[in-house]
N, C-alpha and C positions, 0 to 999 in steps of 0.2 A: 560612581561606577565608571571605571574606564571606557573607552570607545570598543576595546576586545569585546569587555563585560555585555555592553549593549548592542554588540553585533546581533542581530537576527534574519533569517532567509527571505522571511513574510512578515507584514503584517498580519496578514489571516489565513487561520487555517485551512488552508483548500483540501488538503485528502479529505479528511472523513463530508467537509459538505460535497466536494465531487461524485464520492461514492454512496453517500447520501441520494445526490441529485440522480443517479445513475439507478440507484433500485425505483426511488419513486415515478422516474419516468419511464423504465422498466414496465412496471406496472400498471401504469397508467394509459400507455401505447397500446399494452397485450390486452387489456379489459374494454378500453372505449372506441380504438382506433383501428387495429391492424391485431387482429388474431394471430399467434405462427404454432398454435398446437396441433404437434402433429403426431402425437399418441408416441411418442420416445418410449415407452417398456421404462419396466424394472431395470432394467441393465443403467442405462440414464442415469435414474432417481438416485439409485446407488451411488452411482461417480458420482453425481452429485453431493449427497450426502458426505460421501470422504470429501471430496470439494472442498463442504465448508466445516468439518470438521479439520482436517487440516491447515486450514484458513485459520478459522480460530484456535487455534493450537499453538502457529506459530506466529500469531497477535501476540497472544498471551506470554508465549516462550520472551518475545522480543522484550515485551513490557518487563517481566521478568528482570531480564537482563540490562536493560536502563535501569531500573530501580538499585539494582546492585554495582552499579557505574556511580550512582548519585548524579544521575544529569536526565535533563527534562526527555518525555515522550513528545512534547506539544511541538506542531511540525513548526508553529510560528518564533521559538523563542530558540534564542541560539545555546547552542552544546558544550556544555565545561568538559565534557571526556571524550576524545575517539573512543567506542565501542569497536571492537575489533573480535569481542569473543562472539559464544553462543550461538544465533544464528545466523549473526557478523559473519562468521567464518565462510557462508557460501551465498549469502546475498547482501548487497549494500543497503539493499530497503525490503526488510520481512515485513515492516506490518503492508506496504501498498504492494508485496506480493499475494499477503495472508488476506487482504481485501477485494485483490482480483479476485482470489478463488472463490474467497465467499461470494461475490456478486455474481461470477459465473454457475457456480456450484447451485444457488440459488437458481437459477435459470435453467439448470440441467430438473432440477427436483421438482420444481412449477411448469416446467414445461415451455418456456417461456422462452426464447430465442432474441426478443430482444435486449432480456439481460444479458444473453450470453454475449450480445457485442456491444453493449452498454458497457460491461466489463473490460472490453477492449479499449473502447474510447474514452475511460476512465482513466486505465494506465497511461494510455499516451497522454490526457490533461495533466494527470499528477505529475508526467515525468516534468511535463513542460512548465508547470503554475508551483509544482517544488522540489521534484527530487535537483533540477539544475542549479535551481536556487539554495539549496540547501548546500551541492556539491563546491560549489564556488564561498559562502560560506565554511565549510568545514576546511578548503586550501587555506583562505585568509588564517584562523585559525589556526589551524594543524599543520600547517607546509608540507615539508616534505614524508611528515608520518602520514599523511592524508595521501600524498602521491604515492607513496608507496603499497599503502594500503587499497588504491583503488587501482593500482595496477596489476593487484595480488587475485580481488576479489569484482565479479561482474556486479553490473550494475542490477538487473532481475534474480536469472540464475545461471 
């Protein structure tokens, strides 16, 4: 295996344990510690609900569209394709957008306000523990397809 070949961003995969860590302590704040329900209505639950159906929607879209790339979803191993199509085309990172919503989305529907900024302080970990480390990976990699590409398309949305 070449040095390219063995390029990877991380060792571990920090989204899904971040967002992981963010629902669990979500829930575990809102039940043992600090209550923030405050009767949100139907209206809430609803957004919520599209939340994380759209969430998981465009998870799944993304995953999708890696599978049809031939190159890994696992945030830890390095990329054999620029992906640039699908839901490429209007964010650089759908699944840790499609995971904010779920986490939030979830917190609209439970009533639960600290996932809603559990959500928050999610994305900012990911950006920071992989989406940078990923981007500086995919330069190495990609050059100037990759600058091109991220000067095309935002980093969220």
């Amino acid at each position: 295996m070449s040095p390219a070949e063995n390029d990877a961003p991380n060792r571990w995969p920090w989204p899904p344990i971040v967002y992981l860590a963010a629902i669990v302590a979500g829930f575990t704040i809102e039940r043992n510690l600090a209550p923030t329900s405050h009767g949100g209505g139907m209206a809430l639950g609803v957004l919520g609900v599209a939340m994380i159906l759209g969430g998981l929607g465009l998870d799944l879209w993304t995953a999708s569209t890696f599978s049809r790339a031939r190159t890994t979803i696992l945030p830890h191993r390095g990329a054999k394709a620029l992906v640039t199509s699908g839901p490429f085309r209007f964010s650089r990172n759908p699944i840790y957008l499609g995971n904010s919503m779920l986490v939030a989305g979830l917190g609209l529907v439970f009533d639960n306000l600290w996932l809603v900024g559990f959500a928050v302080v999610a994305a900012f970990s990911v950006q920071k523990l992989a989406i940078e480390r990923e981007e500086a990976h995919l330069a190495r990699r990609f050059g100037a397809q990759w600058q091109a590409y991220a000067a095309r398309v935002r980093r969220w949305i």
